[in-house]
NUBAKOL-907744 format. One record per atom (N, C-alpha, C): atom name; residue number from 1; residue in one letter; x, y, z. Coordinates in steps of 0.02 Angstrom, whole numbers, plus 50000, padded with zeros to 5 digits. Example, Ala and Ser with C-alpha at 12.3 -4.5 7.8 and 13.67 -1.06 7.14 Angstrom:
2
<rec N 1 a <50660 49716 50390>>;
<rec CA 1 a <50615 49775 50390>>;
<rec C 1 a <50660 49835 50390>>;
<rec N 2 s <50642 49888 50354>>;
<rec CA 2 s <50684 49947 50357>>;
<rec C 2 s <50645 50002 50394>>;
//
This chain:
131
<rec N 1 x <50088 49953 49288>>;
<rec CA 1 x <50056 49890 49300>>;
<rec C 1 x <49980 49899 49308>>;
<rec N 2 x <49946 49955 49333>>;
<rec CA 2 x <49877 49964 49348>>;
<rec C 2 x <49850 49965 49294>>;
<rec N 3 x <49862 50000 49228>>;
<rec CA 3 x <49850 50020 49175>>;
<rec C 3 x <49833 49953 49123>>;
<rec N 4 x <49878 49898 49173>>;
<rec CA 4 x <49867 49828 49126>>;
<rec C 4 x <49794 49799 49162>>;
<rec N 5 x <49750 49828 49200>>;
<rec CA 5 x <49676 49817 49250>>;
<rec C 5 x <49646 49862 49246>>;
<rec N 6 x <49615 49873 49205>>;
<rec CA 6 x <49588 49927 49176>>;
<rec C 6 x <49529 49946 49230>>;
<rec N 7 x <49499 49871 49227>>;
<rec CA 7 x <49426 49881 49278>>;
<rec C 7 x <49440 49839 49354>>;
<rec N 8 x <49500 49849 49372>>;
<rec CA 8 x <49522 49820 49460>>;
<rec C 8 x <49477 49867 49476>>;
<rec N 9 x <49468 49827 49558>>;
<rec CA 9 x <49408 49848 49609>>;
<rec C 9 x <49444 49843 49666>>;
<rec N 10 x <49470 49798 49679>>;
<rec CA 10 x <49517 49768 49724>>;
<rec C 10 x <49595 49759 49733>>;
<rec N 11 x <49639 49797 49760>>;
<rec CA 11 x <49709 49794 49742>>;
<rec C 11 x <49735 49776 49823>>;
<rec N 12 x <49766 49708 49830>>;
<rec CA 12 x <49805 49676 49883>>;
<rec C 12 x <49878 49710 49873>>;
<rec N 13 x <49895 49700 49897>>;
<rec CA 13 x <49975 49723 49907>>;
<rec C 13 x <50012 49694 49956>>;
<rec N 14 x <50061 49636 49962>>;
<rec CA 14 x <50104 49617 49986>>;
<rec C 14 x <50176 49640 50005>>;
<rec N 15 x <50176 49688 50069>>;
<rec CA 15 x <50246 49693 50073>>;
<rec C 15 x <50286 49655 50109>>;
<rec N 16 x <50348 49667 50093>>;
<rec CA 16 x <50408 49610 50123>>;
<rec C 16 x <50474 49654 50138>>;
<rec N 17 x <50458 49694 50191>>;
<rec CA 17 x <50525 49731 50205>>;
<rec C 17 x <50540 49737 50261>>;
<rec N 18 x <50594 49696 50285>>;
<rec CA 18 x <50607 49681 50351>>;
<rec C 18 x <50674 49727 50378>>;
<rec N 19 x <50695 49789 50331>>;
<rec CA 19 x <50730 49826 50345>>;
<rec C 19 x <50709 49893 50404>>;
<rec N 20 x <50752 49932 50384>>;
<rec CA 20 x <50714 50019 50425>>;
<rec C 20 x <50669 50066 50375>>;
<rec N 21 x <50626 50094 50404>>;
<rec CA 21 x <50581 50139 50393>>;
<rec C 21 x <50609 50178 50325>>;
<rec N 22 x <50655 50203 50336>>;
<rec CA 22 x <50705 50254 50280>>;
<rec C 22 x <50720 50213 50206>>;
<rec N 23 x <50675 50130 50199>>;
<rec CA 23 x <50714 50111 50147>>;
<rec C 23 x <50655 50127 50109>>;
<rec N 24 x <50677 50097 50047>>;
<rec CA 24 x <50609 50103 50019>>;
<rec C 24 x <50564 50059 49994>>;
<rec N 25 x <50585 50000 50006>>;
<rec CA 25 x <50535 49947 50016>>;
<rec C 25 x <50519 49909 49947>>;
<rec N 26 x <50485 49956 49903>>;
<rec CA 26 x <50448 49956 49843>>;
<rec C 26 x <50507 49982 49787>>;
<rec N 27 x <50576 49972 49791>>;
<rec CA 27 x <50620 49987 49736>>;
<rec C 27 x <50597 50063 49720>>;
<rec N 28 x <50636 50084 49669>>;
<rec CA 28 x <50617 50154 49645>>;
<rec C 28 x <50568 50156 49605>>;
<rec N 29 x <50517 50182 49589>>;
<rec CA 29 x <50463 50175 49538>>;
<rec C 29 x <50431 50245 49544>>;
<rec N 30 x <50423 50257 49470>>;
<rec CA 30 x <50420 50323 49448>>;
<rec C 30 x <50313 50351 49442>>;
<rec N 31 x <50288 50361 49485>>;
<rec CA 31 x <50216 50368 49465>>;
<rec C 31 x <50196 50376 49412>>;
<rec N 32 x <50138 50371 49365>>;
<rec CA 32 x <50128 50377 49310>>;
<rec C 32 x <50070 50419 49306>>;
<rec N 33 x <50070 50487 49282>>;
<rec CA 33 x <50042 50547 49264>>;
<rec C 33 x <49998 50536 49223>>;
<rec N 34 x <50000 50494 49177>>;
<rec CA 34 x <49925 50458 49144>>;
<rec C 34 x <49872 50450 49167>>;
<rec N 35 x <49808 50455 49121>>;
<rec CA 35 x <49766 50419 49177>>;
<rec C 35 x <49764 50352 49178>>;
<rec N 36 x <49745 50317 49224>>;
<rec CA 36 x <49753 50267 49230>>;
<rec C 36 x <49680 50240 49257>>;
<rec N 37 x <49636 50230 49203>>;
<rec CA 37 x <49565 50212 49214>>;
<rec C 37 x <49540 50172 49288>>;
<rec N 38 x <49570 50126 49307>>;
<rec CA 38 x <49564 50112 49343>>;
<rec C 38 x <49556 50134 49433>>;
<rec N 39 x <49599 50203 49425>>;
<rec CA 39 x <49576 50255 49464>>;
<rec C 39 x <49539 50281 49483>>;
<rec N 40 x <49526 50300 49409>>;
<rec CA 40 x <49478 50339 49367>>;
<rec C 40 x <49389 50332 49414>>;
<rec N 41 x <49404 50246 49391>>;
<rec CA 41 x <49327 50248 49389>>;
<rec C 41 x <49317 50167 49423>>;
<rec N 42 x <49358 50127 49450>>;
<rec CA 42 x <49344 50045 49480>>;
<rec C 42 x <49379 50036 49540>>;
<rec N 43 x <49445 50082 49554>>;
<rec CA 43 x <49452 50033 49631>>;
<rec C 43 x <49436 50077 49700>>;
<rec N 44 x <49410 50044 49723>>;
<rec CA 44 x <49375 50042 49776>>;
<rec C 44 x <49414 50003 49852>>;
<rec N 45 x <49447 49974 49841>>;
<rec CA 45 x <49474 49954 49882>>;
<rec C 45 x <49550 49920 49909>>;
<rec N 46 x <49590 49945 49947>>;
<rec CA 46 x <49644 49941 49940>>;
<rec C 46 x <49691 49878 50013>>;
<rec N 47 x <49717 49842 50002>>;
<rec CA 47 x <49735 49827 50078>>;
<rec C 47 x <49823 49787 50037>>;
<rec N 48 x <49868 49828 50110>>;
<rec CA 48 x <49924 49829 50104>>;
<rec C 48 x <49947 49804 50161>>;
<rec N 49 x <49949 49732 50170>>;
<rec CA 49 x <49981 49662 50212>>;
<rec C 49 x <50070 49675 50238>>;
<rec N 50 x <50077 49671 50270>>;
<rec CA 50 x <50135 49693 50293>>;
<rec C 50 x <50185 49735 50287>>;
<rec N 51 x <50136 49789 50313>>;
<rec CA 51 x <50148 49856 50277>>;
<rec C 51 x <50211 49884 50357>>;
<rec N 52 x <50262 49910 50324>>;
<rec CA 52 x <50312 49929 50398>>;
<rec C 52 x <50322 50016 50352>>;
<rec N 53 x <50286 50079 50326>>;
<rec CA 53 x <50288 50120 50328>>;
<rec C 53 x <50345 50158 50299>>;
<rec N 54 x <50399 50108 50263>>;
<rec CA 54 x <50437 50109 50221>>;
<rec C 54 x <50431 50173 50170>>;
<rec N 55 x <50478 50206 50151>>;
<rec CA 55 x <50469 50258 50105>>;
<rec C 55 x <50457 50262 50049>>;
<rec N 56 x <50434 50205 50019>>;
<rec CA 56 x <50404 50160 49956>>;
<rec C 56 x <50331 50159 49973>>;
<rec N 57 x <50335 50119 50034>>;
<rec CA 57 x <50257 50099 50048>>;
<rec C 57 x <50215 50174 50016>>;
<rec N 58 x <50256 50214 50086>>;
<rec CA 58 x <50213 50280 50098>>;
<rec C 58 x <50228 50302 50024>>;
<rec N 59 x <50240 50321 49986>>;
<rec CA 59 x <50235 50352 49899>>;
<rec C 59 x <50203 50316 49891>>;
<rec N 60 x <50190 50272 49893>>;
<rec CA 60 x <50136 50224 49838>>;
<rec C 60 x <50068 50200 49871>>;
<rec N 61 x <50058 50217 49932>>;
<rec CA 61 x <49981 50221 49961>>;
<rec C 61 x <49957 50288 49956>>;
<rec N 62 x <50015 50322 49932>>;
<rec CA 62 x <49995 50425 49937>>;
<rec C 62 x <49955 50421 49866>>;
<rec N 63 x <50019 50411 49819>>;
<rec CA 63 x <50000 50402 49760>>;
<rec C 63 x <49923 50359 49723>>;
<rec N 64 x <49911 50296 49759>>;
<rec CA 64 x <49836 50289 49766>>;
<rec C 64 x <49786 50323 49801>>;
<rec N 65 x <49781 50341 49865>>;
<rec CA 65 x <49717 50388 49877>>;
<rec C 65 x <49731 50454 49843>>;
<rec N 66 x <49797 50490 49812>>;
<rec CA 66 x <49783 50531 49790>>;
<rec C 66 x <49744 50556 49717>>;
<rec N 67 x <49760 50481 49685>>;
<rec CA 67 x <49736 50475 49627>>;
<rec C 67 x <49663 50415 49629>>;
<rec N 68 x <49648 50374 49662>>;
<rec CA 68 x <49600 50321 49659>>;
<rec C 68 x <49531 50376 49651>>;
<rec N 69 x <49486 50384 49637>>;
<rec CA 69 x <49429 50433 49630>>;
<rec C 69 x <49357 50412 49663>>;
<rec N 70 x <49360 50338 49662>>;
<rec CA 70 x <49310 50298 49680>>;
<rec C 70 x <49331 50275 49735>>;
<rec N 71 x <49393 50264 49784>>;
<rec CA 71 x <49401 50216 49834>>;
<rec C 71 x <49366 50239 49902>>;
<rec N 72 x <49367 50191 49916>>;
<rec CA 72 x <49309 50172 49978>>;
<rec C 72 x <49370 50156 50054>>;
<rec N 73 x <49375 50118 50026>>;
<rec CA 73 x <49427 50089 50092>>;
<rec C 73 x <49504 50067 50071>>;
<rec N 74 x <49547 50101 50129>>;
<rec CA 74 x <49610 50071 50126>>;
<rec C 74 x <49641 50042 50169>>;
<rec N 75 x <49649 49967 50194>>;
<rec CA 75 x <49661 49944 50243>>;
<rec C 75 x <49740 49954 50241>>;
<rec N 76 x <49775 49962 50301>>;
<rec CA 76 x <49839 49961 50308>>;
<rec C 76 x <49852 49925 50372>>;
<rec N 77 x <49874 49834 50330>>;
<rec CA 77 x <49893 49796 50389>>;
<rec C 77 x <49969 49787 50414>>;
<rec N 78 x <49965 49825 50474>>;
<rec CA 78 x <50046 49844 50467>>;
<rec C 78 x <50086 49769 50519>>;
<rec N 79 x <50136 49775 50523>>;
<rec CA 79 x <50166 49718 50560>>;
<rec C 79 x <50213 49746 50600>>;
<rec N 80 x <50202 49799 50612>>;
<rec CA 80 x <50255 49862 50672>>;
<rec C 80 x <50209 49882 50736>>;
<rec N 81 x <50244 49870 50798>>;
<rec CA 81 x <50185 49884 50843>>;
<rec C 81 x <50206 49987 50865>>;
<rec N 82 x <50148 49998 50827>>;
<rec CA 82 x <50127 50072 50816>>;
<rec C 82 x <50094 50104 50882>>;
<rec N 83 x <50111 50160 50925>>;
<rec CA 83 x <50053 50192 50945>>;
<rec C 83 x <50016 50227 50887>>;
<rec N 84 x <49949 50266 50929>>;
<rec CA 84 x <49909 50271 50915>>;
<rec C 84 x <49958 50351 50871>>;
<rec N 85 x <49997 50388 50906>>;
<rec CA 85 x <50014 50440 50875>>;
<rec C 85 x <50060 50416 50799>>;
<rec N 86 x <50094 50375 50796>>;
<rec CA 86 x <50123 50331 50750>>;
<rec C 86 x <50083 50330 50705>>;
<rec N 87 x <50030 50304 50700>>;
<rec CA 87 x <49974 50285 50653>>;
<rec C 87 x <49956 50347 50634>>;
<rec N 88 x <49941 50395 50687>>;
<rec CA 88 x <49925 50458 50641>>;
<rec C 88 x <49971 50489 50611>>;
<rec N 89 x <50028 50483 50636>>;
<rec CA 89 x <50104 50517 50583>>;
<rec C 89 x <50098 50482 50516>>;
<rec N 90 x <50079 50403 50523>>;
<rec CA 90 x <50068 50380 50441>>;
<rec C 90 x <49997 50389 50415>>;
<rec N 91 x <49946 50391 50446>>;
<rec CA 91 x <49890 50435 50412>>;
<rec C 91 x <49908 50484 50381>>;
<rec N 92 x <49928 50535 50427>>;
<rec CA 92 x <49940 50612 50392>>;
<rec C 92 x <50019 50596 50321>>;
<rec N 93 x <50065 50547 50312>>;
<rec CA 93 x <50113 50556 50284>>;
<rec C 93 x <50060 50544 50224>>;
<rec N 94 x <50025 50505 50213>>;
<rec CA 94 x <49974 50451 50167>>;
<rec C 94 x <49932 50509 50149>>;
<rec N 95 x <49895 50550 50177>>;
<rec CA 95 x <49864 50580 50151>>;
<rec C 95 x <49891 50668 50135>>;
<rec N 96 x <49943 50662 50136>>;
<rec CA 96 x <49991 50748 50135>>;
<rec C 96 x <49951 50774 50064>>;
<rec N 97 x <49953 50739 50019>>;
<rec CA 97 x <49914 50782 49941>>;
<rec C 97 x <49838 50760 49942>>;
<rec N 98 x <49809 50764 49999>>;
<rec CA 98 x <49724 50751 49979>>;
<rec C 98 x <49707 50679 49954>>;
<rec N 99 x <49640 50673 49976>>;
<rec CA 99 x <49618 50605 49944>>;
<rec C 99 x <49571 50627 49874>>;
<rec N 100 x <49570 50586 49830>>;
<rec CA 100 x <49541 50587 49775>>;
<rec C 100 x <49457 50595 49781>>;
<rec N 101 x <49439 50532 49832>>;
<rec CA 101 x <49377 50504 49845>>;
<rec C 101 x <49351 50542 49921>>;
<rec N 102 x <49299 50571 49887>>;
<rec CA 102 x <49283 50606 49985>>;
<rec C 102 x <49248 50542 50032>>;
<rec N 103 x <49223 50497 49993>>;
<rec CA 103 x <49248 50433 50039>>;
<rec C 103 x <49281 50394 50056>>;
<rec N 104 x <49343 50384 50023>>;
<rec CA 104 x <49395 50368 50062>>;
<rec C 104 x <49413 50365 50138>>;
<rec N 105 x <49410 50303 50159>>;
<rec CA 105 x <49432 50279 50241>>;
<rec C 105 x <49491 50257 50247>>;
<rec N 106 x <49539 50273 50286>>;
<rec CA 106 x <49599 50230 50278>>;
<rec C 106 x <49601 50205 50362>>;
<rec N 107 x <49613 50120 50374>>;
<rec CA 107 x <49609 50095 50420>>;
<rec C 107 x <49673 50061 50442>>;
<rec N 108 x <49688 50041 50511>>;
<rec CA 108 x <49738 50037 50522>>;
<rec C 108 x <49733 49968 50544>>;
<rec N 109 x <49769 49911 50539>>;
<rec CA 109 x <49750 49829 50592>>;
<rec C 109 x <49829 49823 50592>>;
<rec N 110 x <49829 49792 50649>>;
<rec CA 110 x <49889 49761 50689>>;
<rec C 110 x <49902 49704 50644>>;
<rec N 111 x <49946 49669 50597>>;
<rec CA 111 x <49954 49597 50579>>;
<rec C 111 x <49940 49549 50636>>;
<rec N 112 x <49934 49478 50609>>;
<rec CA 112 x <49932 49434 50677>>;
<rec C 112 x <49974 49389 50645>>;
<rec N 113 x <50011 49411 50578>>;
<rec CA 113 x <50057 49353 50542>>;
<rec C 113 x <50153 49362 50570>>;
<rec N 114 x <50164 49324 50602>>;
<rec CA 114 x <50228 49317 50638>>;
<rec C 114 x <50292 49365 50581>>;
<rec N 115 x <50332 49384 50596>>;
<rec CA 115 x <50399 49402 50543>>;
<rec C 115 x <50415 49343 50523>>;
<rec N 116 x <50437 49289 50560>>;
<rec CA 116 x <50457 49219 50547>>;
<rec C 116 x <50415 49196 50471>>;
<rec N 117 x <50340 49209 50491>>;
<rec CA 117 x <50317 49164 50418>>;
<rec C 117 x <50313 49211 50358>>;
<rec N 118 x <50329 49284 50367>>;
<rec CA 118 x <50330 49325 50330>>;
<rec C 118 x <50397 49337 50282>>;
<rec N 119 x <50431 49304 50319>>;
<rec CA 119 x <50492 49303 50305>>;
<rec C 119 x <50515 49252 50246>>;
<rec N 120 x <50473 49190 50278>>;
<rec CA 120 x <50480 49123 50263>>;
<rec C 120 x <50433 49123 50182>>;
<rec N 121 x <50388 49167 50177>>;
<rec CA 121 x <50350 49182 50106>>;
<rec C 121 x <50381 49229 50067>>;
<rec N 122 x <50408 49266 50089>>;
<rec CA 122 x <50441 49293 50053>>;
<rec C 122 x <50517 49270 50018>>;
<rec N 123 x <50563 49245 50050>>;
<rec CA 123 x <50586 49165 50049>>;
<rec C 123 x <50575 49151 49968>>;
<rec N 124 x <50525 49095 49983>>;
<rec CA 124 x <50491 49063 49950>>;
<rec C 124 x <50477 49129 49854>>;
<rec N 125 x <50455 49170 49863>>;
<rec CA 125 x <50417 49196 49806>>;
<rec C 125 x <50483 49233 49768>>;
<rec N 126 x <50517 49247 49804>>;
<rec CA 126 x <50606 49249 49787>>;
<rec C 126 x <50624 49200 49730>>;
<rec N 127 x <50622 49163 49765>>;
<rec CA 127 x <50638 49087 49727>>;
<rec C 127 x <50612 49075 49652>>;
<rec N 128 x <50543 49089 49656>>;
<rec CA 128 x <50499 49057 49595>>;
<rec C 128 x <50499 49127 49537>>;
<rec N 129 x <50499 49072 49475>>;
<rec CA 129 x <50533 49137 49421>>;
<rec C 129 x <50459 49168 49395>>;
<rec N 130 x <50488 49217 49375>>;
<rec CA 130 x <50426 49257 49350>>;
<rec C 130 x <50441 49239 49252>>;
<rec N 131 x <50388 49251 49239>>;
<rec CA 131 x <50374 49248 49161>>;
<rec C 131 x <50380 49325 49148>>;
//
């Protein structure tokens, strides 16, 4: 899918997994060993909205700072109330193969969006068909 954004700068990410940690959140999906220009050379910035640390999540925020080359910032807005050691167990899971970008920041925020309405959007985007 990145490969179809050649020049993204900005990549949101919506998760919706109201299961346990051990699932994987993000279905199975196979990384892609290509380059993928957009890595390469445009995104810069990453933020992942109800993020619960899922074993999907974590492959696929690894898989971006490990490969993004240019990113700057990665917000991770989680909706799990984390200590501070928590956060660093998913820092360190997130960054186990190096970051791409020696500026790369990865930040951590508390959601302030209820499960209820998270739930309730997700719900909803269920519903509506994709083309």
């Amino acid at each position: 899918m990145l490969s179809l954004f050649p020049y993204l700068q900005r990549l949101e990410i919506e998760c919706f997994n109201f299961g346990t940690m051990n699932e994987h959140g993000f279905g199975e999906w196979d990384p892609v060993d290509d380059a993928v220009l957009c890595l390469k050379k445009h995104l810069q910035d990453v933020l992942f909205k109800g993020y619960c640390g899922t074993v999907g999540e974590v492959k696929f925020a690894r898989y971006l700072v490990a490969r993004a080359e240019v990113l700057i910032s990665m917000e991770i807005n989680h909706s799990v109330d984390w200590s501070q050691d928590e956060i660093s167990h998913q820092k360190d899971l997130i960054c186990i193969r190096g970051k791409a970008s020696l500026f790369a920041q990865l930040y951590f925020t508390k959601s302030m969006v209820s499960d209820d309405a998270r739930r309730k959007k997700a719900t909803f985007l269920n519903s509506v068909s994709m083309i």
